[in-house]
N, C-alpha and C positions, 0 to 999 in steps of 0.2 A: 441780604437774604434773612428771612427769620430762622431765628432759634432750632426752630421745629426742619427744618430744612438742612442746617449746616449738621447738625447732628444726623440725619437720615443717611446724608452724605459720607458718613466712615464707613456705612457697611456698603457702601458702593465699589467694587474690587476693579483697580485701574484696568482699561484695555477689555471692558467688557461692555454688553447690550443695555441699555436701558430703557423702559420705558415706559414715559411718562402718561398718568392722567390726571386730566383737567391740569396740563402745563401751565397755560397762562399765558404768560408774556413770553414763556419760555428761559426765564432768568437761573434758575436752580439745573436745566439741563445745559442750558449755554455754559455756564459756571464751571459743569463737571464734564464736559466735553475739552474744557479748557486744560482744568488741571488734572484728569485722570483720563482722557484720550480717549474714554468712551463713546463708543457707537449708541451717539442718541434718537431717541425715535417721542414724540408725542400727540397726545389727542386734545382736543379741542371743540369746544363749540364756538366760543364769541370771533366773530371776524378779525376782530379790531384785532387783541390779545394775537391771533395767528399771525395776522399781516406782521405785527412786531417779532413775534418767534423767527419766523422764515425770514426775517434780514438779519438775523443773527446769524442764516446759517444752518438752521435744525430744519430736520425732516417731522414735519407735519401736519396730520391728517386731521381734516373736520369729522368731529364726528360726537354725539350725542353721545356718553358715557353710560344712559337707560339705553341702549342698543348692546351693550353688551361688547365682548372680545370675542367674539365667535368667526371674526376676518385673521384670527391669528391663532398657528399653530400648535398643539403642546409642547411646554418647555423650550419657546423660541426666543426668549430672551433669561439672558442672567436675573436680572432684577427689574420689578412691574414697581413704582412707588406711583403712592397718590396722598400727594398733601393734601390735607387739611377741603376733602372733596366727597369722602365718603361720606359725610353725611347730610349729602346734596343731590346724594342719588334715587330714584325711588327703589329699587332691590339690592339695597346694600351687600345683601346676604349672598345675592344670584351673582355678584361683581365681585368679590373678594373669592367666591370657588373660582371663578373665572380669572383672576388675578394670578391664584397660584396652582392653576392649570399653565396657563402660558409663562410665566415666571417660574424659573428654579428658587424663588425666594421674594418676597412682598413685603414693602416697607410701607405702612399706612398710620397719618397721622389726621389727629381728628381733638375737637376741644372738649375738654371734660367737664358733663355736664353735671356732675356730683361736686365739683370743687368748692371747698369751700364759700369763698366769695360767692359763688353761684345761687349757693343753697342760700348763704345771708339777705342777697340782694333780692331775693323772692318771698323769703319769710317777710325780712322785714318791710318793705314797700310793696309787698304784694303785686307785683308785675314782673315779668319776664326780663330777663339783666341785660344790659347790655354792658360788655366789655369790648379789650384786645380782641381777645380771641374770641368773641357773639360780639362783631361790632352792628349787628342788623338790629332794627325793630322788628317785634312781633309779626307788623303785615306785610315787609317787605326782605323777609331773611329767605333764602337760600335752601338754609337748615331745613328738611323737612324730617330727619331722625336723629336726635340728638343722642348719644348714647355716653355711659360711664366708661371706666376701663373694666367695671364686675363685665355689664353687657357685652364689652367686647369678645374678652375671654369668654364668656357664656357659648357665645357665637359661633367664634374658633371649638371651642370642643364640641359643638353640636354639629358640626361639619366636619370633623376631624383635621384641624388644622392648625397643624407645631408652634405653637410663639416659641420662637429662638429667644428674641431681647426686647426688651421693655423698658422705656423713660420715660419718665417724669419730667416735664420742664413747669416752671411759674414764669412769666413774663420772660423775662431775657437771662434765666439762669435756669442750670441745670442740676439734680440732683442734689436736694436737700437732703438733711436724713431724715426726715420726715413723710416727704413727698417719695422717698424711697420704700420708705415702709409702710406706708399709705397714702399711694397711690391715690386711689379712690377719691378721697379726701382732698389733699393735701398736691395735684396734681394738676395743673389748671389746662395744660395740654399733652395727649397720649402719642408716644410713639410706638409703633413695635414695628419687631421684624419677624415676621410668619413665611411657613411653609407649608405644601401638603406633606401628611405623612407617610 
């Protein structure tokens, strides 16, 4: 699992709902259905990624992540997470009230497009970066809203929506002091964990 994943996973409380968007293969819900006995639940579009989820095991819905959570209750699960997906969505902003509508708490992890290396790799070659975390070219990424962690929080209070907790990771480590105290900067992928207020 990546970095950005196993840490999401501490604020996951055993014996409770999860669920997930844009799962995947389903690997990070398999994982915590393992070792914290959670009720997992996730969304999906790509077939393929499904067929692997569902022989693991997880309860798994197709479903187009621009359609929205409007098939599911208020506050019907403990925890909504979505790696590293948000900003793949086209109404980022309409999915994250919708996230902790149905969620009593939202863990959303996303790549920081202010990070340093980002800014460098732009300045100085003058083209869009491609790393780890923006492993895509410019024509064939994903990415359609790249945002920083300023925009995210921007976001969250324009919507009235609690960040709890906030990490910083660079590659496969967490919590420099640096990337702690400038984030923005200094943080090459963002975690947080949000509520409504």
């Amino acid at each position: 699992m990546r970095i950005d994943q196993r840490l999401a996973e501490k604020w996951i409380s055993p014996n409770s709902s999860v669920l997930d968007l844009g799962c995947g293969d389903g690997e990070l819900l398999a994982h915590m259905s393992k070792q914290h006995n959670i009720r997992a639940y996730g969304l999906e579009i790509d077939q393929e990624k499904i067929a692997i989820a569902i022989s693991r095991g997880l309860n798994i819905i197709q479903q187009d992540l621009n359609l929205g959570l409007s098939r599911f209750a208020d506050q019907s699960f403990d925890s909504v997470v979505m790696a590293q997906a948000l900003q793949a969505v086209d109404a980022p902003d309409v999915l994250l009230r919708d996230m902790v509508r149905v969620g009593k708490q939202a863990i959303i992890t996303f790549p920081n497009f202010a990070y340093w290396k980002t800014r460098s790799f732009l300045a100085i070659k003058g083209k869009m970066p491609v790393s780890e975390a923006l492993p895509y070219m410019w024509y064939n990424t994903p990415n359609i809203h790249l945002c920083t962690f300023r925009d995210f929080e921007a976001l969250c209070a324009e919507n009235r929506i609690k960040i709890i907790n906030r990490l910083a990771v660079n590659g496969d480590q967490q919590g420099s002091v640096l990337s702690k105290h400038m984030p923005n900067l200094f943080g090459e992928v963002a975690i947080y964990r949000v509520s409504a207020l």
